[in-house]
HTML snippet that shows the backbone in 3Dmol.js (N, CA, C, O; Angstrom):
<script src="https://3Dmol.org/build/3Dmol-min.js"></script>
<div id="view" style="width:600px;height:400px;position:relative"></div>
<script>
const pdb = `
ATOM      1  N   UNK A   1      14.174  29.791  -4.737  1.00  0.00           N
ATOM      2  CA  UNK A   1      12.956  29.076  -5.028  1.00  0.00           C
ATOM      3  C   UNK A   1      13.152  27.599  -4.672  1.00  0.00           C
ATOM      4  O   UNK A   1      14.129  26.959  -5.060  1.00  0.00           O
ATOM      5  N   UNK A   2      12.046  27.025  -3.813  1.00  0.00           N
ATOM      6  CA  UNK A   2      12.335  25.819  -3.113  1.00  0.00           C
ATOM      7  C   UNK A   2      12.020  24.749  -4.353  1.00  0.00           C
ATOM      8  O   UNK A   2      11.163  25.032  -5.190  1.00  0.00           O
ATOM      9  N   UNK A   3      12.815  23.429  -4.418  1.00  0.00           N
ATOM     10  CA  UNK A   3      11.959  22.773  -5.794  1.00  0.00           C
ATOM     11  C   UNK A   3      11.085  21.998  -5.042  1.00  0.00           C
ATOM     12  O   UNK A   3      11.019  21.761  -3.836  1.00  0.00           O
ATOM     13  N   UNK A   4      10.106  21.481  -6.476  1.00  0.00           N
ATOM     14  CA  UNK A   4       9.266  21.066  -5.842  1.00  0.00           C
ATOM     15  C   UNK A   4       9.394  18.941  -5.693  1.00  0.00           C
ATOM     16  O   UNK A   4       8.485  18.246  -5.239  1.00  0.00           O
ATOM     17  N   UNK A   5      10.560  18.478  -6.144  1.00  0.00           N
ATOM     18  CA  UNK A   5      11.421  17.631  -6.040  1.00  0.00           C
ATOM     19  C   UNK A   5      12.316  17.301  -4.714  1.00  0.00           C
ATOM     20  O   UNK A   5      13.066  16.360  -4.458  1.00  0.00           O
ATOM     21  N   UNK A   6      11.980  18.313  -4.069  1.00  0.00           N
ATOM     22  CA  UNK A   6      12.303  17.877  -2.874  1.00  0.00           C
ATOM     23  C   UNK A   6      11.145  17.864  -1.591  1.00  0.00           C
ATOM     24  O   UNK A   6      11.463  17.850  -0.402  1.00  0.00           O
ATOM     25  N   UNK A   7      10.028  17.871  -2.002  1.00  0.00           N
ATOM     26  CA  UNK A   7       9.069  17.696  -1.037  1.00  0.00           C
ATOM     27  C   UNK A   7       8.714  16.333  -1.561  1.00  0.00           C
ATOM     28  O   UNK A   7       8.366  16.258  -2.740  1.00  0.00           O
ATOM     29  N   UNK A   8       8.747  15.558  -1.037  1.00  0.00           N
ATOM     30  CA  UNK A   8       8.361  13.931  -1.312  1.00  0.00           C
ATOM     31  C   UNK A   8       6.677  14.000  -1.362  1.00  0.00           C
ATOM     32  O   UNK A   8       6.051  14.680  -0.549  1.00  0.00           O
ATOM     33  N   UNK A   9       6.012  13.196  -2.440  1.00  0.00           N
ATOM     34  CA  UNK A   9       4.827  13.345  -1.939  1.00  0.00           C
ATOM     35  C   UNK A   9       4.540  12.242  -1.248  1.00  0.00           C
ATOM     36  O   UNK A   9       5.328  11.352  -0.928  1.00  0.00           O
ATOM     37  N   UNK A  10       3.068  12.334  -0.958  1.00  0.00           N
ATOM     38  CA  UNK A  10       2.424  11.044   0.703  1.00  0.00           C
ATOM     39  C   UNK A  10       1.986   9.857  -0.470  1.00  0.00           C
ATOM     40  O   UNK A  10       1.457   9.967  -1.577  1.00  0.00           O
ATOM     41  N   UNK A  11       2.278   9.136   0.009  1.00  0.00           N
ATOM     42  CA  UNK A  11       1.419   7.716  -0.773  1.00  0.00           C
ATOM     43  C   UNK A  11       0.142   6.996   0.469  1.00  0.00           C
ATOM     44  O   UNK A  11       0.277   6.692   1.655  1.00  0.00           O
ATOM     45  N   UNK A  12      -0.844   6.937  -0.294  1.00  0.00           N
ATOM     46  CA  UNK A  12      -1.941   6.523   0.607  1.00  0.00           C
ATOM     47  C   UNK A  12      -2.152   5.564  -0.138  1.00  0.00           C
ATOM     48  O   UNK A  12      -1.701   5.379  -1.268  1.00  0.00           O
ATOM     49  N   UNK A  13      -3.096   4.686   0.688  1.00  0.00           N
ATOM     50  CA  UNK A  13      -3.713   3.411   0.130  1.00  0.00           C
ATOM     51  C   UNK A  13      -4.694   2.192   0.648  1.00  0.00           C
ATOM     52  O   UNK A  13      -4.721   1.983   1.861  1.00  0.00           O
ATOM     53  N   UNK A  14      -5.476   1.404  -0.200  1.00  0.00           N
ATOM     54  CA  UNK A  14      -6.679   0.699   0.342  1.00  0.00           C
ATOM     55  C   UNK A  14      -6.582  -0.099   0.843  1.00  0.00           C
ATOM     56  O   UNK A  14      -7.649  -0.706   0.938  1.00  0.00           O
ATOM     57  N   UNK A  15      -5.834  -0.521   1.281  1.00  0.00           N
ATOM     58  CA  UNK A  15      -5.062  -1.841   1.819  1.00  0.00           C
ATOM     59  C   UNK A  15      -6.117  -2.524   2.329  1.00  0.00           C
ATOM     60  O   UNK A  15      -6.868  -3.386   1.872  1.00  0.00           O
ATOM     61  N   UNK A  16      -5.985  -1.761   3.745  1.00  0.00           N
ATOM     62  CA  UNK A  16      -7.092  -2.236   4.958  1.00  0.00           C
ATOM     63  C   UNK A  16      -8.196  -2.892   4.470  1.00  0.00           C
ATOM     64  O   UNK A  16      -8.614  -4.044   4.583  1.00  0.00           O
ATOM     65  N   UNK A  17      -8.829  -1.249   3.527  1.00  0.00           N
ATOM     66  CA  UNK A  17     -10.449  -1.446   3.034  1.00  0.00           C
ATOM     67  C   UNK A  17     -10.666  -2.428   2.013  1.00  0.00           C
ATOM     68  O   UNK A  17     -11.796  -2.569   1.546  1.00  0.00           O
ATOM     69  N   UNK A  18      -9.709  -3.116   1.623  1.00  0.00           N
ATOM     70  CA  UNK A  18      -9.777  -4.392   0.273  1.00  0.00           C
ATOM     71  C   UNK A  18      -9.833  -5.512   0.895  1.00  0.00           C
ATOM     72  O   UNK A  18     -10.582  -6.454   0.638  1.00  0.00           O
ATOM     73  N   UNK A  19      -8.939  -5.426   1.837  1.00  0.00           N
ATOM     74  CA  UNK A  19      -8.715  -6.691   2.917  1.00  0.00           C
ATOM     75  C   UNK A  19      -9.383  -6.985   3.581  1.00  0.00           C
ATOM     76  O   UNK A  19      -9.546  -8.202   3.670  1.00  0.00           O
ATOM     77  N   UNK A  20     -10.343  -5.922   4.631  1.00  0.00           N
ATOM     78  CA  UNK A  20     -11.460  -6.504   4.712  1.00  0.00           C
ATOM     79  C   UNK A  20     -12.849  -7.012   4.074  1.00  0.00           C
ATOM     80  O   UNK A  20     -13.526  -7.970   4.448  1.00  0.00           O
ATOM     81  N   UNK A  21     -13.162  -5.894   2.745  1.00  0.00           N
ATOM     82  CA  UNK A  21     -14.448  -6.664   2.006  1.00  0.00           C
ATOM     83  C   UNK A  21     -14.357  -7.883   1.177  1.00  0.00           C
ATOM     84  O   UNK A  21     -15.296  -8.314   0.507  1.00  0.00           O
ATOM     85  N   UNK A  22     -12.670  -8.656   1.283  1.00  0.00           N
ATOM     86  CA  UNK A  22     -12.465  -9.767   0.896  1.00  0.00           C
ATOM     87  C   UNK A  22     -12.711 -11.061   2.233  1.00  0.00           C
ATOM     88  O   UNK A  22     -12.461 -12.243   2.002  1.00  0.00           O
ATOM     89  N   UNK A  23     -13.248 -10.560   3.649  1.00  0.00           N
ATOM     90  CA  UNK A  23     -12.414 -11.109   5.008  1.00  0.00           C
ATOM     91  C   UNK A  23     -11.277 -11.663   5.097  1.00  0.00           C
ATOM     92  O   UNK A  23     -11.352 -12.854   5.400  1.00  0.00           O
ATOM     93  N   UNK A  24     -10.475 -11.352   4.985  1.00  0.00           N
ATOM     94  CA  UNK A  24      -9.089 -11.501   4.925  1.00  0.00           C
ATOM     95  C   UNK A  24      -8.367 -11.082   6.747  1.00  0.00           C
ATOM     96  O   UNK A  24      -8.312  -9.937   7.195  1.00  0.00           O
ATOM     97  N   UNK A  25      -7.994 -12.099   7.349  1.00  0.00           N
ATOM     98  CA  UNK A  25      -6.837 -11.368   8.331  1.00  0.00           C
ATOM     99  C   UNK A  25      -5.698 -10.393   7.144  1.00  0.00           C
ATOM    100  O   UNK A  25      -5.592 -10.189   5.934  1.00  0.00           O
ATOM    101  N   UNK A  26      -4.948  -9.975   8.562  1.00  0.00           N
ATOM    102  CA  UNK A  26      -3.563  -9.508   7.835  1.00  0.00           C
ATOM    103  C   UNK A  26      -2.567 -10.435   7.761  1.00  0.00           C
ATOM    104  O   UNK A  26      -1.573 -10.279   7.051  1.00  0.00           O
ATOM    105  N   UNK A  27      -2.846 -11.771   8.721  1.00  0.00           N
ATOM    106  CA  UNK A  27      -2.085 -12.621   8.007  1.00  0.00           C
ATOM    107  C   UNK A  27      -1.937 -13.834   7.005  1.00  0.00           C
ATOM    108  O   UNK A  27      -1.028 -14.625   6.752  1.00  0.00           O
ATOM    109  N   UNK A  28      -3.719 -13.562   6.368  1.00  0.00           N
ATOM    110  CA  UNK A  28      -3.933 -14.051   5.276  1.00  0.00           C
ATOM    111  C   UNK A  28      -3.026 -13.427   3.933  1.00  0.00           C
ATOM    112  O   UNK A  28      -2.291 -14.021   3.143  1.00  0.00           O
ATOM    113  N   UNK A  29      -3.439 -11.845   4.039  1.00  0.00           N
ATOM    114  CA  UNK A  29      -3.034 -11.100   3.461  1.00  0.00           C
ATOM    115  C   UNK A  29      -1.131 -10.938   3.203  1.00  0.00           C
ATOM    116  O   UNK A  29      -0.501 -11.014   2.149  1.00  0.00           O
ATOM    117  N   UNK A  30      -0.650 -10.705   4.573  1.00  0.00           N
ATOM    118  CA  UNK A  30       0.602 -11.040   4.361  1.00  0.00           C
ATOM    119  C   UNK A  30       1.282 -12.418   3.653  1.00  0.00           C
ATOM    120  O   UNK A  30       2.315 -12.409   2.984  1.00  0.00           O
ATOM    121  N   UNK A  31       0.593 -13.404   3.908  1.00  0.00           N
ATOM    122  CA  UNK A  31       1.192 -14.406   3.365  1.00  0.00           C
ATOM    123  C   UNK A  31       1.234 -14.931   1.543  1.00  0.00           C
ATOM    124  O   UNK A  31       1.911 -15.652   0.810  1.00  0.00           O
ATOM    125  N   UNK A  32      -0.065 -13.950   1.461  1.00  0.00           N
ATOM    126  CA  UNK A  32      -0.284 -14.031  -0.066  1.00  0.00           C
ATOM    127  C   UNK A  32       0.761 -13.061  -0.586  1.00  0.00           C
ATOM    128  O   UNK A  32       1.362 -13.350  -1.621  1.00  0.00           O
ATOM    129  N   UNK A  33       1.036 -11.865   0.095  1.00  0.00           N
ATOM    130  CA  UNK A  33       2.029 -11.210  -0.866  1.00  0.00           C
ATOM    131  C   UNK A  33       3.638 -11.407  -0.448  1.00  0.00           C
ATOM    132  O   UNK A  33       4.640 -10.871  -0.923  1.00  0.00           O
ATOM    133  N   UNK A  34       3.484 -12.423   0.667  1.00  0.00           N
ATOM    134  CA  UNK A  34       5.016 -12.715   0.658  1.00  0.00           C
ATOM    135  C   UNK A  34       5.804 -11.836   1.793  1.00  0.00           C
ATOM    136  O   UNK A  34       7.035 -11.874   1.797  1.00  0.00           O
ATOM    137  N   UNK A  35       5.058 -10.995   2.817  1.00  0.00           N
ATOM    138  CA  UNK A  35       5.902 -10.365   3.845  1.00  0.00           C
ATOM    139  C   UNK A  35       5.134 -10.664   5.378  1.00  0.00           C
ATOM    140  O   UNK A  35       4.173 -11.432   5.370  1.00  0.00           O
ATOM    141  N   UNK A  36       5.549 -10.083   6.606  1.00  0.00           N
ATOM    142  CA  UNK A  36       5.035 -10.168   7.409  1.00  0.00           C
ATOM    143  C   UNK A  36       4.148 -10.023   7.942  1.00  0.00           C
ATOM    144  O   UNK A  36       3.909  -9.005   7.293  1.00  0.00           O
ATOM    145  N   UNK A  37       2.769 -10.124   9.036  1.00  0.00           N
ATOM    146  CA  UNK A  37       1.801  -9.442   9.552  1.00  0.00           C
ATOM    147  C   UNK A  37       2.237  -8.008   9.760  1.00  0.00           C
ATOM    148  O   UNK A  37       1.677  -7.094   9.154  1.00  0.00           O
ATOM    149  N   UNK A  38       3.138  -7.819  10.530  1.00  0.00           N
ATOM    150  CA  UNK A  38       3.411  -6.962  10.832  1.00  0.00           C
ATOM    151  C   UNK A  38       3.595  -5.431   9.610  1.00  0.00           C
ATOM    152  O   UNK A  38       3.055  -4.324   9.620  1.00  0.00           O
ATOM    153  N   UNK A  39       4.517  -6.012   8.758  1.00  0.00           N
ATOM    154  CA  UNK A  39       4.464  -5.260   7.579  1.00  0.00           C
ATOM    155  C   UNK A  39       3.028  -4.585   6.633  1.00  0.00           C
ATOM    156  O   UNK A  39       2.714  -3.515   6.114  1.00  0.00           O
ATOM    157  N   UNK A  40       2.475  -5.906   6.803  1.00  0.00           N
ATOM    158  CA  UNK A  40       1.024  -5.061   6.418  1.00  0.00           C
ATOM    159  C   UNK A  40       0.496  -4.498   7.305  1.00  0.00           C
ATOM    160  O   UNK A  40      -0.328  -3.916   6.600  1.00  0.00           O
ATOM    161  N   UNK A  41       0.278  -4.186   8.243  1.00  0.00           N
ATOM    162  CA  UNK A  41      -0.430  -3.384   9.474  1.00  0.00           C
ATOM    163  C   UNK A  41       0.246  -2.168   9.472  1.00  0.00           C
ATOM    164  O   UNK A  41      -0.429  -1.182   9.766  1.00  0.00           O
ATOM    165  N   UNK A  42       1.804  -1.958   9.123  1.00  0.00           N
ATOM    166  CA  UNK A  42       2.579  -0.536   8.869  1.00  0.00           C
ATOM    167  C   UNK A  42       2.056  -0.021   7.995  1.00  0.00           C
ATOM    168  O   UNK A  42       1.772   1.163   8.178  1.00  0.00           O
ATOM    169  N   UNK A  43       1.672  -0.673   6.605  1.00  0.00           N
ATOM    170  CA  UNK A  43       1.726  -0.451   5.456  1.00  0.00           C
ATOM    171  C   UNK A  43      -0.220   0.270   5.325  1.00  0.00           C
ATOM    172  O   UNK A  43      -0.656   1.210   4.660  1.00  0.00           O
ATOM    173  N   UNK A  44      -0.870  -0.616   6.199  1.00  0.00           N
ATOM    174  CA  UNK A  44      -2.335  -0.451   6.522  1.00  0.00           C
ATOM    175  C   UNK A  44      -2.272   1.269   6.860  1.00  0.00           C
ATOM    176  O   UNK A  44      -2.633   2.196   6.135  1.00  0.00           O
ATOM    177  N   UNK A  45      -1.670   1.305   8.250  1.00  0.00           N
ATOM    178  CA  UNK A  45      -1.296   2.470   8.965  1.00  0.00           C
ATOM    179  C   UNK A  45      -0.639   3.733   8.571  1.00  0.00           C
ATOM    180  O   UNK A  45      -0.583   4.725   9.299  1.00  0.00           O
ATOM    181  N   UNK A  46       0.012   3.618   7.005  1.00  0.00           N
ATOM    182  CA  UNK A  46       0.570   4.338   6.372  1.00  0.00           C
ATOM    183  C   UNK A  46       2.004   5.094   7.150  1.00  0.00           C
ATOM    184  O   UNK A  46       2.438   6.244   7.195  1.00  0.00           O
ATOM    185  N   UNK A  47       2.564   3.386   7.867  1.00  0.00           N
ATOM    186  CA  UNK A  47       3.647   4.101   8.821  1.00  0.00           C
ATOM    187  C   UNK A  47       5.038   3.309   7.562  1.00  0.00           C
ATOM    188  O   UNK A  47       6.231   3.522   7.775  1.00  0.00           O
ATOM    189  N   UNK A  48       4.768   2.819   6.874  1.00  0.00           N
ATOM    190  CA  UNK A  48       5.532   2.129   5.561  1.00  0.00           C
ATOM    191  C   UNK A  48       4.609   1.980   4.020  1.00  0.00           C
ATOM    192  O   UNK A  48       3.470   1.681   3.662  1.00  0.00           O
ATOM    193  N   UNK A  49       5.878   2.388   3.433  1.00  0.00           N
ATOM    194  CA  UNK A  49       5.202   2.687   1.948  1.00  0.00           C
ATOM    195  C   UNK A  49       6.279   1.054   1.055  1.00  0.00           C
ATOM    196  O   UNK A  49       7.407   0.563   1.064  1.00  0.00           O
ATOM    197  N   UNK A  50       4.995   0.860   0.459  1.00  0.00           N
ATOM    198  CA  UNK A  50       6.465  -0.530   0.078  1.00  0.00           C
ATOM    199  C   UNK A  50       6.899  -0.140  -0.957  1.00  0.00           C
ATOM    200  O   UNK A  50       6.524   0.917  -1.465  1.00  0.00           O
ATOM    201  N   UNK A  51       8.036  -1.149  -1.628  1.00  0.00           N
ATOM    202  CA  UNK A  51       8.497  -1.207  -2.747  1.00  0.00           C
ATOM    203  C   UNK A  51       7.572  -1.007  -3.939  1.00  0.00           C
ATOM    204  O   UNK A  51       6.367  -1.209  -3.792  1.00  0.00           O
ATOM    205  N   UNK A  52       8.009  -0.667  -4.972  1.00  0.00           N
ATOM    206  CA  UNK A  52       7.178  -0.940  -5.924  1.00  0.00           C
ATOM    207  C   UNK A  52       6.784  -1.934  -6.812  1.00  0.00           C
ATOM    208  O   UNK A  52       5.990  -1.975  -7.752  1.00  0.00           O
ATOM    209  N   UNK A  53       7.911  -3.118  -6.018  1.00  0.00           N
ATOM    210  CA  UNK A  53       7.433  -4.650  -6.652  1.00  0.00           C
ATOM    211  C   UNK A  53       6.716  -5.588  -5.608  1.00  0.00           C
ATOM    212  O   UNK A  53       6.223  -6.707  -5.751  1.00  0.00           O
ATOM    213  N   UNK A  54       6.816  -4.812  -4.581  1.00  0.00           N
ATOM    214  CA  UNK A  54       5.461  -5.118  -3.227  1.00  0.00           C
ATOM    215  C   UNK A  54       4.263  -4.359  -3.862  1.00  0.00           C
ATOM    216  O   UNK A  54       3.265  -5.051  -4.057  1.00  0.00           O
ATOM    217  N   UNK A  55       4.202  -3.135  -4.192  1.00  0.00           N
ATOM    218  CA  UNK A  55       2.901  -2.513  -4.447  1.00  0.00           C
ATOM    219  C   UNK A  55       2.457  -3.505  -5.477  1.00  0.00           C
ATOM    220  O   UNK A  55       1.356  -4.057  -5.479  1.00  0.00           O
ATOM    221  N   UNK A  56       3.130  -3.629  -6.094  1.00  0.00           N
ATOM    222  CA  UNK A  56       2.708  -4.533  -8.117  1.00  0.00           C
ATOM    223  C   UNK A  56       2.110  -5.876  -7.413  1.00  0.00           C
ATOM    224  O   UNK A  56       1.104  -6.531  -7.687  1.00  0.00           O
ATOM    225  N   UNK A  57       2.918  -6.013  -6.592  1.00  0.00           N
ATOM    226  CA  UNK A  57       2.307  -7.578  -5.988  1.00  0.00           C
ATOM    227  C   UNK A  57       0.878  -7.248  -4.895  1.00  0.00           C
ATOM    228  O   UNK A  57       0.088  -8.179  -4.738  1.00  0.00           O
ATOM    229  N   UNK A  58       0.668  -6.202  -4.334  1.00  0.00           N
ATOM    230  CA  UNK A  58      -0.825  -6.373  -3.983  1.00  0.00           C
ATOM    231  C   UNK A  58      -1.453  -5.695  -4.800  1.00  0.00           C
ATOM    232  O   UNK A  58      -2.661  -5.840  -4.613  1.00  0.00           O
ATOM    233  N   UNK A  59      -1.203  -4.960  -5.696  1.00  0.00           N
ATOM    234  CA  UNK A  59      -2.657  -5.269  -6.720  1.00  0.00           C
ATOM    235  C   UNK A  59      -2.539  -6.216  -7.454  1.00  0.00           C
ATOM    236  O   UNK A  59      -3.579  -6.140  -8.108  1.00  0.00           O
ATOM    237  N   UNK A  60      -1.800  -7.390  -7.955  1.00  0.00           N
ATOM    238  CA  UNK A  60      -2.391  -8.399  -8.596  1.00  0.00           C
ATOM    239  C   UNK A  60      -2.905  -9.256  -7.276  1.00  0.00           C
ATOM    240  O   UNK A  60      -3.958  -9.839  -7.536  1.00  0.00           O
ATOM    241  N   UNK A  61      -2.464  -9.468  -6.011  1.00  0.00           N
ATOM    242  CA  UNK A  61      -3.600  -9.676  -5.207  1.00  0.00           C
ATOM    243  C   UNK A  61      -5.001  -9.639  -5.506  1.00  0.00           C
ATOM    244  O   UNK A  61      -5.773 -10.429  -6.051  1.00  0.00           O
ATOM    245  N   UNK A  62      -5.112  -8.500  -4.997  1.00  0.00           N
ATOM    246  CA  UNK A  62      -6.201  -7.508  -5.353  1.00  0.00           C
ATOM    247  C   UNK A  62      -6.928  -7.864  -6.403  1.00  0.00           C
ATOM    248  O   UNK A  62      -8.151  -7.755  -6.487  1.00  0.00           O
ATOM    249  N   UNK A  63      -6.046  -8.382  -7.386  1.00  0.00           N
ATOM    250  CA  UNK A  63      -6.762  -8.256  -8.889  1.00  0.00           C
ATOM    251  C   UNK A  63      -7.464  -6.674  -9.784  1.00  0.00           C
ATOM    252  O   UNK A  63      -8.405  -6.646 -10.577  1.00  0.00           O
ATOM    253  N   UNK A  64      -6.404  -5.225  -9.175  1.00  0.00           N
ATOM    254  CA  UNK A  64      -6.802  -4.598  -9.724  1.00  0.00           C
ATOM    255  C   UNK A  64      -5.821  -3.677 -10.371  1.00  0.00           C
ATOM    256  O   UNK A  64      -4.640  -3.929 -10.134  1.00  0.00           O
ATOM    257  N   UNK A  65      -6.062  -2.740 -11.079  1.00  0.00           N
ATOM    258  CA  UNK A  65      -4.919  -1.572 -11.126  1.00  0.00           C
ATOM    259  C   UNK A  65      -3.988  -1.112  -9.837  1.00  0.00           C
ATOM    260  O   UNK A  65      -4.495  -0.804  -8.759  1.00  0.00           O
ATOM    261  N   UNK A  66      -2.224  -1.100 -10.141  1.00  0.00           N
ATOM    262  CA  UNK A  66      -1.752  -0.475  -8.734  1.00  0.00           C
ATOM    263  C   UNK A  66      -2.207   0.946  -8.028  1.00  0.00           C
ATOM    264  O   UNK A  66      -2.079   1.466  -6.920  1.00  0.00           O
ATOM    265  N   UNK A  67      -2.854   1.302  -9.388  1.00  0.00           N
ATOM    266  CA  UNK A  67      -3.274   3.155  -8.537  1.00  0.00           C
ATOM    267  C   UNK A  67      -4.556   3.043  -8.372  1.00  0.00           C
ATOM    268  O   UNK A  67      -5.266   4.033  -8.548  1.00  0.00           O
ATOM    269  N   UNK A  68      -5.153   1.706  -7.972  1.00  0.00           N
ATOM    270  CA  UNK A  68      -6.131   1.488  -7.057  1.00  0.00           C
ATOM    271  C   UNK A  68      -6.178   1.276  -6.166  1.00  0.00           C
ATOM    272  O   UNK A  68      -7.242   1.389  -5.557  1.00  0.00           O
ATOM    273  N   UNK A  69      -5.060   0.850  -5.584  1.00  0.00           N
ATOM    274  CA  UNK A  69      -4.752  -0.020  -4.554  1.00  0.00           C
ATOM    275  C   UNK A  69      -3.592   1.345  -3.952  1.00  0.00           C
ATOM    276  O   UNK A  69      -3.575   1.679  -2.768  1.00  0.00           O
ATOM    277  N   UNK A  70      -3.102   1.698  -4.534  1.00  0.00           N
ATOM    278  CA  UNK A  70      -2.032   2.748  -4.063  1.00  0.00           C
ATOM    279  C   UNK A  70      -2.090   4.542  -4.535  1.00  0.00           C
ATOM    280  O   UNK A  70      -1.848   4.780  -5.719  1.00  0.00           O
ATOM    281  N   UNK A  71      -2.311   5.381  -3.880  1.00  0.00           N
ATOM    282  CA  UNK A  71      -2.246   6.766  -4.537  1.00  0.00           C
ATOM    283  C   UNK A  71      -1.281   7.369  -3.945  1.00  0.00           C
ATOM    284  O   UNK A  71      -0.893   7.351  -2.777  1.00  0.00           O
ATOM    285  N   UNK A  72      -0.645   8.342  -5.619  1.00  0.00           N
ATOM    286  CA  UNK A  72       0.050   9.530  -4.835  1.00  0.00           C
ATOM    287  C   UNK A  72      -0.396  10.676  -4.674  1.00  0.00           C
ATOM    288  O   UNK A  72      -1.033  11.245  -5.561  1.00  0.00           O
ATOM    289  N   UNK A  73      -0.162  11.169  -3.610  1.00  0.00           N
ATOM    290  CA  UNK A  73      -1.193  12.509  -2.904  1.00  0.00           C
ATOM    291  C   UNK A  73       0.343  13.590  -2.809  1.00  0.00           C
ATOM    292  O   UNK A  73       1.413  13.400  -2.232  1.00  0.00           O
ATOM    293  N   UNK A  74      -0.093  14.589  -3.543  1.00  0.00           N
ATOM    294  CA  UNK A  74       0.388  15.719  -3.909  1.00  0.00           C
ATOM    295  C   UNK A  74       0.558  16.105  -2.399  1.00  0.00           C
ATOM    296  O   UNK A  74      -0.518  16.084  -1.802  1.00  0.00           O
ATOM    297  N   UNK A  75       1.688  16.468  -1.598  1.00  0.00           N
ATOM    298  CA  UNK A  75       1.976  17.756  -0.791  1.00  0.00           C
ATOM    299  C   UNK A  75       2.200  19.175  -0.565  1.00  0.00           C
ATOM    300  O   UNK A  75       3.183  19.788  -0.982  1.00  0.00           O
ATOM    301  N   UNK A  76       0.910  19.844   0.353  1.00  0.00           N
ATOM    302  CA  UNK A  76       1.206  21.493  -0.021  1.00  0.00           C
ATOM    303  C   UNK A  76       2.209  21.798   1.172  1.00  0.00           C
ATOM    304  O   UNK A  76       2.697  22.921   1.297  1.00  0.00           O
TER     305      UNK A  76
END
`;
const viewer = $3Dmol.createViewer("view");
viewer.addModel(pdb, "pdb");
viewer.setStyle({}, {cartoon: {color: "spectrum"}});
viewer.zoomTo();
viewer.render();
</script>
């Protein structure tokens, strides 16, 4: 029996869609939370999942809950 501890689940998130109904570049955005353009555009792209004291830091960005700004999505 395979566990289910070893299937990582996907983390998705609003990044993009916050960033723009604020107009925000990404390197507005990057600079407020302290990393690169580049990093947020991975992170946009869901090709990087950050830390979880990067996530904590764009939702107080944000100004909202982190599992607003970040979800974990169950894998089948």
């Amino acid at each position: 029996m395979e566990s289910k501890l070893d299937m990582p689940p996907g983390v998705t998130n609003r990044v993009k869609e916050l960033r723009a109904a604020r107009g925000w570049t990404q390197e507005h955005l990057a600079e407020a939370v302290g990393v690169s353009r580049q990093s947020v555009n991975s992170i946009e792209r869901n090709r990087y999942v950050p830390s979880l004291p990067l996530a904590l830091t764009f939702a107080r960005v944000f100004g909202l809950p982190t599992d607003e700004v970040f979800k974990l999505e169950k894998k089948k």
